[in-house]
C-alpha positions in Angstrom: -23.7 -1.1 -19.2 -22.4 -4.4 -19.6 -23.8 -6.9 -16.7 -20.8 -8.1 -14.1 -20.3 -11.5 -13.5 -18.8 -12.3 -9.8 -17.4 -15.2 -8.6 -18.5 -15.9 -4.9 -17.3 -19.0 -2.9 -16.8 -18.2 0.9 -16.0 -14.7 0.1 -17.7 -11.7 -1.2 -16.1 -10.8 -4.3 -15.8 -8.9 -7.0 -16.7 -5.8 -9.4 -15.4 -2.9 -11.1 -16.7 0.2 -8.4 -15.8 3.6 -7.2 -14.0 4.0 -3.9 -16.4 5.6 -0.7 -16.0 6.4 2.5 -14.7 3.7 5.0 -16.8 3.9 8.6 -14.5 2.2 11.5 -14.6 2.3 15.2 -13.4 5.2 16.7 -10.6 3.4 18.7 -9.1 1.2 16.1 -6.7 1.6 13.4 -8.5 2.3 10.1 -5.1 3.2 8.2 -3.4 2.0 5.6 -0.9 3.4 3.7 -0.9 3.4 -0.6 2.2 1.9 -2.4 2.5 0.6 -5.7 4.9 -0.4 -8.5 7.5 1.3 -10.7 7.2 4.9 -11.9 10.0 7.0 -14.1 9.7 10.3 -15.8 7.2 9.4 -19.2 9.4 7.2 -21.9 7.8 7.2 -24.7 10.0 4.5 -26.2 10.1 1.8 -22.9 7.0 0.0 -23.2 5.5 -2.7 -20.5 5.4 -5.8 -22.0 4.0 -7.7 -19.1 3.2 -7.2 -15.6 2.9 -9.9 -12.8 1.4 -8.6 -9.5 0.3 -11.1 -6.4 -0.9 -9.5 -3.4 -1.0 -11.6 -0.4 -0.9 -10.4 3.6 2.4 -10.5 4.5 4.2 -9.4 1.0 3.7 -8.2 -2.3 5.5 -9.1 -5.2 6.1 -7.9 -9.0 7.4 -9.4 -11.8 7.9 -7.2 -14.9 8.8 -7.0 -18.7 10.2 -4.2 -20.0 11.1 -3.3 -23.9 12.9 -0.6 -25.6 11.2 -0.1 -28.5 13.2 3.1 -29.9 16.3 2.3 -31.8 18.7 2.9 -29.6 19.4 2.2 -25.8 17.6 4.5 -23.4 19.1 5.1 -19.6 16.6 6.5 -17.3 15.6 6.7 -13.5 13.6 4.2 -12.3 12.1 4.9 -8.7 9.8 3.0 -6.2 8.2 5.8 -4.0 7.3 4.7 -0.2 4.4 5.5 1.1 3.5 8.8 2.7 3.8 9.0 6.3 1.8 11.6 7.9 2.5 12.2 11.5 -0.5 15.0 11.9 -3.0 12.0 10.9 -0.7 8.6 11.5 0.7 9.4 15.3 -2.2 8.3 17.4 -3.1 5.8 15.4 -2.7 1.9 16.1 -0.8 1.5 13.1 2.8 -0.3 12.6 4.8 -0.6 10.0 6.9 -3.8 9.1 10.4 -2.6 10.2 9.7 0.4 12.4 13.5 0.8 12.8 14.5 1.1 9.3 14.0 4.0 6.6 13.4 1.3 4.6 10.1 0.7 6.8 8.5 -1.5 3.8 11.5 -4.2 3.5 11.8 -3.5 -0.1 14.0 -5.4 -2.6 14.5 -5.6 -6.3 16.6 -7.1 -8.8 17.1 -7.2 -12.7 17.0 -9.8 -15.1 17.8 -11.6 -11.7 20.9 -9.7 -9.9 20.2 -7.8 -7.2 20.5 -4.4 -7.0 21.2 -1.5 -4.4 19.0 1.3 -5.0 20.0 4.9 -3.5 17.0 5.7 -1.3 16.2 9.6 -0.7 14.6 10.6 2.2 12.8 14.3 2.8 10.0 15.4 5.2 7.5 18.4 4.9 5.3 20.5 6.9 2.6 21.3 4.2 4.7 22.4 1.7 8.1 23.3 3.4 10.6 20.7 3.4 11.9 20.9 7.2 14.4 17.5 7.0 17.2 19.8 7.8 15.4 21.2 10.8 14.8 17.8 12.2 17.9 16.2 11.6 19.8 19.1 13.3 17.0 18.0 16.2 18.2 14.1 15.9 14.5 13.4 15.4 13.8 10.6 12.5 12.5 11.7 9.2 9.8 9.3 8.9 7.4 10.3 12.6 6.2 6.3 12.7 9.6 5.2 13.7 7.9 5.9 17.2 11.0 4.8 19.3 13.1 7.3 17.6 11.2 9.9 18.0 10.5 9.3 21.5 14.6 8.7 22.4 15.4 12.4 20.0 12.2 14.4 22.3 13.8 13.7 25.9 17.5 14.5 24.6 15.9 18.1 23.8 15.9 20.9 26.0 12.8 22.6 27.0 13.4 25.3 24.9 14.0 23.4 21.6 10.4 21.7 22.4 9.2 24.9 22.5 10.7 25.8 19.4 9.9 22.5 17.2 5.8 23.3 18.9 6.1 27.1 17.6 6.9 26.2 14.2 4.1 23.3 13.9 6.6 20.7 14.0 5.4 19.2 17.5 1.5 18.9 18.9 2.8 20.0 22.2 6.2 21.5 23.7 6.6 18.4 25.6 8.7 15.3 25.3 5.6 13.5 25.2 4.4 15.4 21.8 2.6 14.0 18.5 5.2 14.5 15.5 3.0 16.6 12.6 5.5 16.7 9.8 5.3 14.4 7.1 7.7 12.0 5.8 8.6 10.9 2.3 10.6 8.7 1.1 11.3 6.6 -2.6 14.3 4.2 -3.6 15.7 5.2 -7.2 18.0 3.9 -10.0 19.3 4.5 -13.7 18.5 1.7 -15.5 19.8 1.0 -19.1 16.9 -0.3 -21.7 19.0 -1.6 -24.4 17.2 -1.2 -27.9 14.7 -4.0 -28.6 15.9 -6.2 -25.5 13.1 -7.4 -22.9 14.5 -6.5 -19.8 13.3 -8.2 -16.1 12.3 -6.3 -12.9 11.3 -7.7 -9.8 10.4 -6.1 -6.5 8.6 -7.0 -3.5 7.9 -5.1 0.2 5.9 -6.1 3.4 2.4 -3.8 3.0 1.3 -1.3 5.5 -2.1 -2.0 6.0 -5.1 -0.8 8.2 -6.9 -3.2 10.2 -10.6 -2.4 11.5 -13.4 -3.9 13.8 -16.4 -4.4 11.5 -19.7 -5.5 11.9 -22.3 -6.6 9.6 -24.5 -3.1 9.6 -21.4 -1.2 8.7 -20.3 -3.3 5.9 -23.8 -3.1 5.0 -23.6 0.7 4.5 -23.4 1.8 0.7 -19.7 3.3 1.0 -18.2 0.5 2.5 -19.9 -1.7 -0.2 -18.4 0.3 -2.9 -14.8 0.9 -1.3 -14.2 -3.0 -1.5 -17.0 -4.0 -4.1 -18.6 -6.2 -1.6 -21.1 -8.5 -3.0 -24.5 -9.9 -1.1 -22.5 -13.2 -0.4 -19.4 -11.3 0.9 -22.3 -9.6 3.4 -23.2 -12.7 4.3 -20.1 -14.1 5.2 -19.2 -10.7 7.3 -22.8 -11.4 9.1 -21.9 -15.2 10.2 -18.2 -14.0 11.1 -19.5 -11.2 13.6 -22.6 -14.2 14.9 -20.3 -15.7 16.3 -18.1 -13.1 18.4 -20.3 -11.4 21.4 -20.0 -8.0 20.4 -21.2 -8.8 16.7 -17.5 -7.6 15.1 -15.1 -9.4 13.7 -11.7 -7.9 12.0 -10.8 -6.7 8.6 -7.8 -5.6 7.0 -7.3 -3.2 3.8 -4.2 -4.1 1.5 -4.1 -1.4 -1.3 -2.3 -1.3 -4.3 -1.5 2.2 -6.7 -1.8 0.4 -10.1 -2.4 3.6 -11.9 1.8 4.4 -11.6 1.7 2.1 -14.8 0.9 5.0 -16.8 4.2 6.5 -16.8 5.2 3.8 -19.2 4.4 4.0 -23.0 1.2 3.0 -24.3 -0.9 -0.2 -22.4 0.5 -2.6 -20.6 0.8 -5.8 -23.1 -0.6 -8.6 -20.5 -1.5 -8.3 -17.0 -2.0 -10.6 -14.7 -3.2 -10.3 -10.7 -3.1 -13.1 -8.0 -4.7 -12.7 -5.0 -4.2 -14.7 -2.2 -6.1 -14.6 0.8 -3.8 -16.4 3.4 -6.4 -19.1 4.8 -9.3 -20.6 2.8 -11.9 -20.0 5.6 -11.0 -16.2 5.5 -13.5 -13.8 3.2 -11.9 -11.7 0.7 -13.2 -9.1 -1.6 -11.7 -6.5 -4.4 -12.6 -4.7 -7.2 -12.3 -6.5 -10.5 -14.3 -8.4 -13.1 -13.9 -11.6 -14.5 -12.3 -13.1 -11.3 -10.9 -16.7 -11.2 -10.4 -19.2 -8.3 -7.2 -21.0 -8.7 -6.8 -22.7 -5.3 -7.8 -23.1 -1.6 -7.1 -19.0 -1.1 -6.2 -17.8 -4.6 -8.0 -15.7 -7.0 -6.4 -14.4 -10.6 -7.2 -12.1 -12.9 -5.8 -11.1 -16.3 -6.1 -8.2 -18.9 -4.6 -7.7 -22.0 -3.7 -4.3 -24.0 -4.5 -3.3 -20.0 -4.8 0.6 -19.2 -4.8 1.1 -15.3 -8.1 2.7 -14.5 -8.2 2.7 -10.7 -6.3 1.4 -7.9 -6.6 -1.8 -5.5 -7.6 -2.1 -2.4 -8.0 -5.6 -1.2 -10.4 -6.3 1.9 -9.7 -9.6 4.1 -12.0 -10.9 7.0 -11.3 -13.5 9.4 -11.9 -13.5 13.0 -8.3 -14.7 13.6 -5.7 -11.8 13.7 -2.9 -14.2 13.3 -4.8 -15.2 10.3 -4.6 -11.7 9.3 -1.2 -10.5 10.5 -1.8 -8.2 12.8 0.9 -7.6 14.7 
C-alpha cells in the first residue's frame, strides 16, 4: 500500500480508514444523525460534472453540475432524504435538532441554476417495517418522535385507554403520558427536474447538521476504534491530551458532523471534479476526518479535491474544543 501523507497543524488530521466503534460517556449525547446530498432513481444518461461540498458546524452546503449527456431531455425525480429519526434509540438522548418544530427539522433549501425552488416533502413513520403514520396522525402525535414538544402536548390530550392502546401495539415505552415514542420517522423532500440534452444544469442545497456531541478524554481517543472512526493521527492525540490537561476531570468535548457521500452513485459514471472544504469554526479548535492529500487554506479551513472521483466511504468529521459555543452546542 501506497504510504499516506497527513497534514497536521493544531489538529489531528487525516487518512483514508474504516469506520469503528465510538466509546462515549454513558450520560451524554453520542448521536448524530447521517444526511447527505442528492439521490434519484439511476440515470444513466445525467452525469455529475462537478461537485462542491463545504462542511462547517452550523451548515452545510452543495454546489453541483449536472449534464445530460443523452440526446434528448431527461425529466426525473430528484430527492434529498432527511435523516432517520429513531425514537426507540433517539428519545432519551441529549440530542436536538435545528428546528425541533418543523418537519423540515434540518432547515433545508435548494435552488436551480439560481431560483429557488419548493420541493414537495413526504413524510412517513414505521415501526420496524409497518408504516403506522396513519395511526399516529389519527392520535395527533407528530411523525417525526424528536419534535419532543409535540409529542408531549398529543400524550396528555389522550385518554388512558388510547395510551394503552398506542403501548400494546409498540408504539409507546409505557401507557403513560410520560412515555418514550419507539416508532421511527422518515422523511425526504423531492422534485422533477428537467435535464435538457447537453446543457450543464446548477443545484444548490444547504441544511443545519444534526450532530452528536460527546465528553472525551485522551485514553478514549486513544482506543483503536475511535482512532479509526475519525482517522485520528498522533498529533490529533496530542492535541485531545492538552485540551482534557486543562479541564479537571481530564474531558473536553467533541462533536461528530457526518456526511453520506456515497448517494453520488446514483448518478452516471464518476463524478468529474470534486472538491471538499472543511471548516473548523475557530483556528484553536482540533479537527480530524478521513481523507488523503489534505490542504490548509486558512485560519480553520482544510480542502480537498478528486478528479474522475468514485465515492468510496462516507464522512464523518470530528471537532474538539473545550468551548461549546465554539462548537454549537445548543
Amino acid at each position: 500500500m501506497a504510504s499516506k501523507r497527513r497534514l497536521t497543524a493544531t489538529l489531528g488530521l487525516v487518512a483514508l480508514a474504516t469506520a469503528g466503534a465510538l466509546p462515549a460517556r454513558g450520560n451524554d449525547s453520542a448521536a448524530a444523525l447521517d444526511a447527505g446530498g442528492l439521490v434519484l432513481v439511476r440515470d444513466p444518461e445525467i452525469a455529475l460534472e462537478s461537485e462542491d461540498l463545504r462542511i462547517g458546524l452550523r451548515r452545510i452546503d452543495v454546489d453541483y453540475v449536472f449534464r445530460n449527456t443523452g440526446p434528448s431531455a431527461r425529466t426525473v425525480r430528484v430527492a434529498f432524504p432527511l435523516p432517520p429519526i429513531d425514537g426507540e434509540e433517539l428519545s432519551l438522548s441529549a440530542l436536538s435538532l435545528p428546528f425541533p418544530d418543523r418537519a423540515n427539522f434540518v432547515g433545508f433549501t435548494v435552488s436551480v441554476d439560481g431560483r429557488a425552488i419548493e420541493p414537495a416533502l413526504e413524510e412517513r413513520a414505521f415501526l420496524g417495517t409497518r408504516e403506522v403514520s396513519d395511526t399516529l396522525k389519527r392520535d395527533g402525535l407528530p411523525l417525526n418522535p424528536l419534535r419532543r414538544d409535540d409529542l408531549e402536548k398529543g400524550l396528555k390530550r389522550l385518554a388512558p385507554a388510547e395510551l394503552a392502546a398506542l403501548h400494546g401495539a409498540g408504539l409507546l415505552s409505557e401507557a403513560s403520558a410520560d412515555a418514550a415514542a419507539q416508532w421511527r420517522g422518515e422523511a425526504k423532500f423531492h422534485w422533477e427536474q428537467t435535464f435538457p440534452a447537453g446543457q450543464a444544469v446548477r443545484v444548490s442545497h444547504g441544511y443545519a447538521p444534526v450532530k452528536g456531541n460527546h465528553l472525551v478524554s485522551a485514553k478514549e481517543a486513544g482506543e483503536r476504534g475511535y482512532r479509526e472512526r475519525y482517522c485520528l493521527d498522533d498529533a490529533g492525540l496530542a492535541g485531545i491530551r492538552r485540551l482534557g490537561a486543562r479541564k479537571p476531570d481530564g474531558y473536553t468535548r467533541a462533536v461528530e458532523v457526518p456526511y453520506i457521500v456515497t448517494t453520488a452513485r446514483n448518478w452516471a459514471g464518476r463524478i468529474g471534479r470534486f472538491t471538499l472544504t472543511v471548516d473548523k469554526g475557530r483556528p484553536d479548535a482540533l479537527v480530524s476526518f478521513c481523507r488523503t492529500g489534505v490542504r490548509k487554506t486558512g485560519p480553520t479551513t482544510f480542502v480537498w479535491e478528486a478528479r474522475d472521483y468514485l465515492p468510496d466511504a462516507d464522512l464523518r468529521v470530528l471537532v474538539v474544543s473545550n468551548d461549546d459555543e465554539a462548537l454549537d452546542i445548543r
